[in-house]
C-alpha positions as CSV (number, residue, x, y, z in Angstrom):
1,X,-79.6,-51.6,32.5
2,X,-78.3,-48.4,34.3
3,X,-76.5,-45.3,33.6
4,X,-73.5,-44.0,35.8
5,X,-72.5,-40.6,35.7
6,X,-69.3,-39.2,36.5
7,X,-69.2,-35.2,36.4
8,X,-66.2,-32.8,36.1
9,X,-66.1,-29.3,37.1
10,X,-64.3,-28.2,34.0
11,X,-64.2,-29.6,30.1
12,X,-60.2,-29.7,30.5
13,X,-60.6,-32.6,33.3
14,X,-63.4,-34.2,31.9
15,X,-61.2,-34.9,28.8
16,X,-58.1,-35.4,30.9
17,X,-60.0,-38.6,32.8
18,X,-61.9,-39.6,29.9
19,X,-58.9,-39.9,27.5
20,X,-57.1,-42.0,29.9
21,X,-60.2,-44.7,30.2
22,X,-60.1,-44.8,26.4
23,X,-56.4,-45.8,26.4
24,X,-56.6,-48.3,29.5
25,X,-60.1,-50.0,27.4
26,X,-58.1,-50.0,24.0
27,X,-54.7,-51.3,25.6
28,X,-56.7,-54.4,26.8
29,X,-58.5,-54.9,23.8
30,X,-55.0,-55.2,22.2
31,X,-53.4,-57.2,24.5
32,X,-56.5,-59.7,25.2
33,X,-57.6,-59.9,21.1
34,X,-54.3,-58.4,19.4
35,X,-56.6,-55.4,17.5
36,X,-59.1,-52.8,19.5
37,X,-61.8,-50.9,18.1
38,X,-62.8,-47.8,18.6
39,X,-66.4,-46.0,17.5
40,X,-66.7,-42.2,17.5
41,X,-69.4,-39.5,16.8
42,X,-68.7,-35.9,15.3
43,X,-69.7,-33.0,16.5
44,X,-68.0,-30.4,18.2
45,X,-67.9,-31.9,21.7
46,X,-65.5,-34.1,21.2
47,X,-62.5,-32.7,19.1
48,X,-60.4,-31.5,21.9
49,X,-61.0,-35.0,23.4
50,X,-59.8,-36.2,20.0
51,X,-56.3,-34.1,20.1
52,X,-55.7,-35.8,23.4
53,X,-56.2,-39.0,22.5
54,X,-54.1,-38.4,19.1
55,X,-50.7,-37.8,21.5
56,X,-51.3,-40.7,23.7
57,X,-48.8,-43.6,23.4
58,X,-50.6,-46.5,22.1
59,X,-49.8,-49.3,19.6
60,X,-52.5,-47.7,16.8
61,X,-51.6,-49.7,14.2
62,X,-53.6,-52.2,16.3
63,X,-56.5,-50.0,16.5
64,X,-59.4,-49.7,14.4
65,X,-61.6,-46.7,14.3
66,X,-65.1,-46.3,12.9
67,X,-68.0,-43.6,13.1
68,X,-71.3,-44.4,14.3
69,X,-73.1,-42.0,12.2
70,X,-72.2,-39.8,9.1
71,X,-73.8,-36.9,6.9
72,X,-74.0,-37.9,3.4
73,X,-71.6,-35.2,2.3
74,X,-68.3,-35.3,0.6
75,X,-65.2,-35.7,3.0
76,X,-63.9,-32.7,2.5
77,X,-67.3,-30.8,3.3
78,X,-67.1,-28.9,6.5
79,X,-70.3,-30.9,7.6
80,X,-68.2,-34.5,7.2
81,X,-67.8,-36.0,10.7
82,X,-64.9,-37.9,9.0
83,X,-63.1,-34.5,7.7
84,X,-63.3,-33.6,11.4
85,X,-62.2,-36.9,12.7
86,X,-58.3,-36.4,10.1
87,X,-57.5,-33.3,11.4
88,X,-58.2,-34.1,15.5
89,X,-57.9,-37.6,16.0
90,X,-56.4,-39.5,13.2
91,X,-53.2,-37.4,13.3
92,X,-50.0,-37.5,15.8
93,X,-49.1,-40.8,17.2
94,X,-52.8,-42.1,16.1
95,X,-52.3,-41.1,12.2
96,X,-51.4,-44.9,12.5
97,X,-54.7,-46.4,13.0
98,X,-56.8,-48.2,10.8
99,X,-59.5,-45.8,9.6
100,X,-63.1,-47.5,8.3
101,X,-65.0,-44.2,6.7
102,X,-68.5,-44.4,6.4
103,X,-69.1,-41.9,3.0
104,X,-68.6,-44.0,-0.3
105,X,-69.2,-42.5,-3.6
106,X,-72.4,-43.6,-3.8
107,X,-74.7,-40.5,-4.3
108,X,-77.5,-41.9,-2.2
109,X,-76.8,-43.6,1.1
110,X,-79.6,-45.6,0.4
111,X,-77.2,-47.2,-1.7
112,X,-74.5,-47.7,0.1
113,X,-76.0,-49.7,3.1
114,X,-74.5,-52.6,2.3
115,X,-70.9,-51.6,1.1
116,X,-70.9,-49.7,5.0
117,X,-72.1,-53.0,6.6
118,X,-69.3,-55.0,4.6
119,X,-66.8,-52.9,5.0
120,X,-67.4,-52.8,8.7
121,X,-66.8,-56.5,9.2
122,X,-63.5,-55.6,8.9
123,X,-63.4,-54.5,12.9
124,X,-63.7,-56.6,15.5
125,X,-67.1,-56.5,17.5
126,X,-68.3,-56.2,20.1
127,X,-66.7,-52.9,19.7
128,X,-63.9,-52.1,22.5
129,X,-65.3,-48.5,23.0
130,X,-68.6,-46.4,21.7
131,X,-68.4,-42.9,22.4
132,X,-71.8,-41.2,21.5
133,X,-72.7,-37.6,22.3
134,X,-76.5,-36.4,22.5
135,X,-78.4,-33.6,20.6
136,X,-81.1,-31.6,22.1
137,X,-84.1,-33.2,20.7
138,X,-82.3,-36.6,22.1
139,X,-81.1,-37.8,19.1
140,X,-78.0,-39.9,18.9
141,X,-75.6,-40.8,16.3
142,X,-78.3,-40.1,13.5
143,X,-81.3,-41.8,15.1
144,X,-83.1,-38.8,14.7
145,X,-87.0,-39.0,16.5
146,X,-88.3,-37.3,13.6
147,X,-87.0,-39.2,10.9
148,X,-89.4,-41.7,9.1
149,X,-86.9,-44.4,9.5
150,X,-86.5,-44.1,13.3
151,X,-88.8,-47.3,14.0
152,X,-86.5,-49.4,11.6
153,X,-83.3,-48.2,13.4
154,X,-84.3,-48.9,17.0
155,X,-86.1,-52.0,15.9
156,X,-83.3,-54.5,18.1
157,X,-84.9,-57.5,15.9
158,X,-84.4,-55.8,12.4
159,X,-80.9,-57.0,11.8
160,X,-79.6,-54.0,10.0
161,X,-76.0,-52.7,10.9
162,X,-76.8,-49.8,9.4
163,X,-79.9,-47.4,7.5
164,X,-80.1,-44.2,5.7
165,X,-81.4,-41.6,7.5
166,X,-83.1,-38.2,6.4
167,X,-83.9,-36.2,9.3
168,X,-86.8,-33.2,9.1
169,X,-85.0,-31.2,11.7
170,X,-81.3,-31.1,10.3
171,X,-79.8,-30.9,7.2
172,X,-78.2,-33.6,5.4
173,X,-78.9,-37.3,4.4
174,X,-77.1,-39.0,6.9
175,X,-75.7,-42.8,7.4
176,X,-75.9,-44.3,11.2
177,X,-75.5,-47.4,12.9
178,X,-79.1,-49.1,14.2
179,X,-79.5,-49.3,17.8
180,X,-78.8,-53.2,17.6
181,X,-75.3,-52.3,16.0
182,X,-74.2,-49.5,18.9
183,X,-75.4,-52.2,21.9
184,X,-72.6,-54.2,20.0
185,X,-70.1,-52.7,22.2
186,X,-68.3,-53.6,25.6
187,X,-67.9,-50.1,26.8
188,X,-70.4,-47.5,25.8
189,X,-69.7,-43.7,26.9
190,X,-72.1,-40.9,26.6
191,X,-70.0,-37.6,26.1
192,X,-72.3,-34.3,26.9
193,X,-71.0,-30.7,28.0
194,X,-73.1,-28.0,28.7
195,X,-76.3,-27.3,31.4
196,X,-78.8,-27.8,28.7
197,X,-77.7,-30.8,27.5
198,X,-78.1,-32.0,31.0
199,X,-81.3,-30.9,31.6
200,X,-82.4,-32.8,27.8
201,X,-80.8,-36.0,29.7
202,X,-82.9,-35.5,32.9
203,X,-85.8,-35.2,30.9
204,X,-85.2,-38.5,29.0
205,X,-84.3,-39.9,32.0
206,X,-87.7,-39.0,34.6
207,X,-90.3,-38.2,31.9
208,X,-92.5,-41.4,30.2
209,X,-93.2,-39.1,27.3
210,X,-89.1,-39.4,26.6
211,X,-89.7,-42.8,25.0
212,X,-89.3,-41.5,22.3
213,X,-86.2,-40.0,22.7
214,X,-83.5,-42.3,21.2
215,X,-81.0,-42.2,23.7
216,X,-83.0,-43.5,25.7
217,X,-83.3,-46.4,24.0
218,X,-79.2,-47.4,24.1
219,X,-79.9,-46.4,28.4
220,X,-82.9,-48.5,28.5
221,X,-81.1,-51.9,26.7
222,X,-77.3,-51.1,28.0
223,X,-75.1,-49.9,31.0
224,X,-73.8,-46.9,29.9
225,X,-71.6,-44.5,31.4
226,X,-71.9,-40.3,31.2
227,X,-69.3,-38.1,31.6
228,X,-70.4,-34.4,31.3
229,X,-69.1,-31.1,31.9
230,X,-70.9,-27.1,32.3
């Protein structure tokens, strides 16, 4: 598998380009299957990506849109990946999509594994589009090296769609997609900004010690495609 990486001098064209290989990806997704789906990560990276993509003409009542991680918080915490995906993406033209939140009122996300897996049946797969960004330890969506769980949720033969996650480095109880579950997608994006990120990446990339690292897990079993800015 490979990863191709296309760089932009500033954040304002990275999002410009990126926004517009969203739409084209999306747009056949409709046209060839009648529905698209979308999967997103939070994070501040991509919000101002988000706003862009919320103004773009698009049937997205045909569009379903899903998170590949959330912190096991209520929607309207500040921490909640889906609070932050209403008020940047799922508003303008795109307040029309079909939303599939992750949080359920279960208290432990333990719990709620299998209400998250069923109601995620209701988007088509392979997913259209995966955007994932990257934290510094290498951690993507919340497959988080340190966890205890992070064998189960890069385990390609475990046949989980999703696991509860509590990592030792962040705060929260988190829900993600396994590894198995993201490589379930026709397009897969990486979405980084900022030198350091992109020297975590060229570590995980030219050190054997990185194995570890999860993103390099989705590089090592997909072609994925990087778009980063300073």
């Amino acid at each position: 598998m490979a990863l191709s990486q296309s760089k932009f001098r500033t954040t304002e064209q990275l999002n410009t380009a990126f926004s517009r290989k969203i739409m084209k990806l999306l747009r056949d997704g409709i046209e060839e299957n009648g529905r698209a789906s979308l999967v997103v990560s939070g994070g501040k990276t991509p919000a101002e990506l988000f706003t862009l993509l919320s103004k773009s003409n698009l049937e997205w009542e045909k569009v379903d849109i899903s998170l590949a991680d959330e912190r096991w918080v209520d929607n309207t915490d500040d921490a909640s990946n889906e609070k932050m995906l209403r008020s940047t993406l799922l508003i303008n033209k795109a307040a029309n999509a079909n939303f599939v939140p992750l949080k359920t009122q279960h208290d432990d996300a333990e719990d709620a594994v299998l209400t998250c897996t069923e109601n995620l049946q209701k988007m088509r797969t392979p997913f259209d589009v995966l955007i994932l960004g990257m934290g510094e330890d290498g951690h993507t969506a919340s497959l988080f090296p340190c966890s205890e769980q992070i064998a189960q949720g890069l385990d390609l033969e475990s046949g989980n769609t999703f696991i509860a996650v509590q990592p030792k480095t962040a705060p929260n109880q988190r829900m993600t997609m396994t590894l198995p579950a993201l490589l379930n997608s026709n397009q897969i994006f990486l979405h980084l900004t900022g030198e350091s990120k992109k020297e975590v990446l060229n570590t995980v990339l030219s050190d054997d010690d990185a194995m570890v690292m999860p993103i390099r897990a989705v590089i090592n079993n997909a072609d994925v495609e990087l778009l980063w800015a300073p």
